[in-house]
VMD Tcl script that draws the C-alpha trace (Angstrom):
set ca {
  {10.67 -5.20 -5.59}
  {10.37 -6.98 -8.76}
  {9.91 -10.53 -7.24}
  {7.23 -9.16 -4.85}
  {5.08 -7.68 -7.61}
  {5.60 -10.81 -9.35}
  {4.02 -12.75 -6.47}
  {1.26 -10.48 -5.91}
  {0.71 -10.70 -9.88}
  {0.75 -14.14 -9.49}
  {-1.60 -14.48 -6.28}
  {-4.00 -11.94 -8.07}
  {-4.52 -14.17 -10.88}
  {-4.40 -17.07 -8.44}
  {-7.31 -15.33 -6.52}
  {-9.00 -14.51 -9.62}
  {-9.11 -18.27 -10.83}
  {-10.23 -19.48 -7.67}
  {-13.44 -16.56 -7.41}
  {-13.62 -17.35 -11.13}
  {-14.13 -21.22 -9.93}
}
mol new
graphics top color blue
foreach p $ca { graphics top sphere $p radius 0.5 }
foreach p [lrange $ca 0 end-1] q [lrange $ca 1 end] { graphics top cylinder $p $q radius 0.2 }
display resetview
């Protein structure tokens, strides 16, 4: 569980960049 929240953490802030962008 902890490596999946740490990908969707990751692909959240990923996401976030690329609206951001």
């Amino acid at each position: 569980l902890v490596q999946v929240s740490g990908e969707h953490l990751l692909s959240t802030r990923i996401s976030s960049r690329a609206l951001i962008l």
